[in-house]
C-alpha positions in Angstrom: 107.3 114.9 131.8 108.5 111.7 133.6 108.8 109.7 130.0 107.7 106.2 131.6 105.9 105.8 128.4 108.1 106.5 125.9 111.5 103.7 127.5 108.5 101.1 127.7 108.4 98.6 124.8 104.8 99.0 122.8 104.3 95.0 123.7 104.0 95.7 127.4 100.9 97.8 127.0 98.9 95.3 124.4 95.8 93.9 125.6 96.0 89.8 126.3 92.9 87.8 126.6 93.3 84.4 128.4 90.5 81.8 128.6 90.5 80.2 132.1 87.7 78.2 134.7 86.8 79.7 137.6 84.5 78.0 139.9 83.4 75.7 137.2 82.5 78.1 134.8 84.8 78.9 131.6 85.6 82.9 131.4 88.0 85.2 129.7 90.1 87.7 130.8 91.7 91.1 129.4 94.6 92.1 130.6 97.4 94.5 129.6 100.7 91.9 128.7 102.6 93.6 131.7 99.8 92.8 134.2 99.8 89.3 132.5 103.5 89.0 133.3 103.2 89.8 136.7 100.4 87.4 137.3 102.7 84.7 135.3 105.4 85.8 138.3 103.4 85.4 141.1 102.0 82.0 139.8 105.5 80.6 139.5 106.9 81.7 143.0 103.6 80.2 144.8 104.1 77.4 142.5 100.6 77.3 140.8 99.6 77.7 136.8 98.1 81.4 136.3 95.1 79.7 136.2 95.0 78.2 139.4 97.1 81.6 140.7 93.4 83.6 139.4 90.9 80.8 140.5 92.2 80.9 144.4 92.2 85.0 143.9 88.7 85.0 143.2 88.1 82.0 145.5 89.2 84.3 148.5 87.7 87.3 147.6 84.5 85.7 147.5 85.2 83.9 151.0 86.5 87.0 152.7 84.5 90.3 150.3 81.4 88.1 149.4 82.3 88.1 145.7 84.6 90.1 143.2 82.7 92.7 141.3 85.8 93.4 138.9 88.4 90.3 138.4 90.2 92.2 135.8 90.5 95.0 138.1 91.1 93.0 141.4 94.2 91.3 139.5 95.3 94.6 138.6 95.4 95.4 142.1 97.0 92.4 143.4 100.3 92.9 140.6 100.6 96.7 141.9 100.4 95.2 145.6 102.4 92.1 144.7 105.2 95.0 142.9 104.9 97.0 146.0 106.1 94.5 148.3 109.1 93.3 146.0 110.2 96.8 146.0 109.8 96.8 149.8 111.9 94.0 150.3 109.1 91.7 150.6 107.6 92.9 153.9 103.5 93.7 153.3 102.8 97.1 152.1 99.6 99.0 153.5 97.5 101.4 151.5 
């Protein structure tokens, strides 16, 4: 096996709920702490609070998808993006 698991620290993999607006409307989120991280990362390099990072996510998704039928998921998929691109040297990944 590839034993990604077992040289991951337990913490990385707990769930985190954070409370948060979005378009006016209080909400909470689930997220796994390393997704939470990531998100935390992002936030700080576009200078923006995590909260404001997540409330112009879903702002374009709506504007360009016509809404967001998963936030937790879509955030998922903008850390594995966001990790794809630092590993590519910052150019944008496809796929």
């Amino acid at each position: 096996m590839c034993r990604v698991l077992a040289t991951q620290a337990p913490q990385r993999f707990e769930q985190v709920s954070r409370s948060l607006r979005i378009a006016g409307h209080s909400t909470s989120i689930r997220l796994e702490a390393a997704f939470w991280n990531v998100l935390d990362e992002i936030a700080r390099g576009e200078g923006l609070s995590t909260s404001k990072l997540i409330s112009a996510l879903h702002d374009e998704a709506v504007e360009i998808h016509q809404g967001v039928s998963n936030l937790a998921s879509m955030l998922r998929t903008v850390c594995l993006l966001h990790q794809r691109e630092q590993a590519a040297g910052g150019r944008q990944v496809r796929a």
